[in-house]
Structure formats: structure tokens, C-alpha cells
C-alpha positions in Angstrom: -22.9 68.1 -41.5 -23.3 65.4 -39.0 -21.4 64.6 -35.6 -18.8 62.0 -35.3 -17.2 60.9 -32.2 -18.4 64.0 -30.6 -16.8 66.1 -33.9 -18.3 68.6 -36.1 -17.5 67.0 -39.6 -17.3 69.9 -40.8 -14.0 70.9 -38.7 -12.6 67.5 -39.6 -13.1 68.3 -43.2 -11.1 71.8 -42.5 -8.0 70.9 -40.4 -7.7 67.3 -42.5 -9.1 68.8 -45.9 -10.3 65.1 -46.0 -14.1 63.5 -45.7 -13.1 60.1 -45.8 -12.0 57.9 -43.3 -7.8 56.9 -42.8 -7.3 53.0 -44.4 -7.1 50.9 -41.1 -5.8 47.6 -41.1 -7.0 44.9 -42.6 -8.6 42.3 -40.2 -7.9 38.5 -40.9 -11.6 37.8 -41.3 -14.8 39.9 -41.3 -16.9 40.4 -38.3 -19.4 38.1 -39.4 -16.7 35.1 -39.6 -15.9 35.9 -36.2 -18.9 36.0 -34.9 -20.1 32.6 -36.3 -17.0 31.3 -35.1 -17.7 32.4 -31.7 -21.0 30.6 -32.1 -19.7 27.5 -32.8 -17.4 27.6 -30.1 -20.1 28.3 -27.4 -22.0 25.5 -28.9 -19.4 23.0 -28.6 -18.7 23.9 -25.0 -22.6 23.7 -23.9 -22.2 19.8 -25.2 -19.7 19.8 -23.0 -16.8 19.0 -26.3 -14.4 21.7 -25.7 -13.4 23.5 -22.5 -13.2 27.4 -22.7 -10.5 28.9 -20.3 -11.8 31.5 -17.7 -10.6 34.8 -17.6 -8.2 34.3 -14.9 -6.6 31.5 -17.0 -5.9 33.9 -19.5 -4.7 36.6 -17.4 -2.1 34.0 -16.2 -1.2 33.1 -19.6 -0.3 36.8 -20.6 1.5 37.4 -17.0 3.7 33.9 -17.8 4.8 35.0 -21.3 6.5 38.5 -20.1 
């Protein structure tokens, strides 16, 4: 068996007794909607149509809502 996440499958499949992976969560959309999205964005703000906050703008954000 194969290593996952530094894990001898094998020794997952004995202490779980399961091969498969846990369900997760849902994610609203798939990775490749989010990535084209993310596209789209970075296109309109090279033709200068939308303005991106910087990093710090968001950090400010989060500190202001708590």
C-alpha cells in the first residue's frame, strides 16, 4: 500500500477498518468555478474596472468586525 500524508495506508485501514476517505463538506462551487472566477476578477482589475483590496485592507476588515 501507498503513503498518505506521511501514513502507511495500510495502518489507516487497521485502526479505522476503513479505505475510504471521511465525507467533507460540500464546497459552494467546484475548484474550477473558483478559479475562473478568480480569472475574471484579475482581468477586470488589470483594465483598471474594479479595485481589489490589499491585504492590509482585509486584515482591518476582520480586526473591525470582532
Amino acid at each position: 500500500m501507498r503513503k498518505i500524508g506521511g501514513i502507511n495506508m495500510n495502518t489507516a485501514v487497521r485502526l479505522t477498518g476503513k479505505l475510504t476517505k471521511e465525507k467533507t463538506s460540500k464546497r459552494y462551487c467546484s475548484i474550477y468555478e473558483s478559479l475562473k472566477e478568480s480569472l475574471k476578477e484579475v482581468k477586470l482589475h488589470k483594465e483598471g474596472k474594479i479595485q481589489l483590496d490589499t491585504w492590509d485592507d482585509f486584515l482591518k476588515e476582520l480586526k473591525n468586525e470582532e
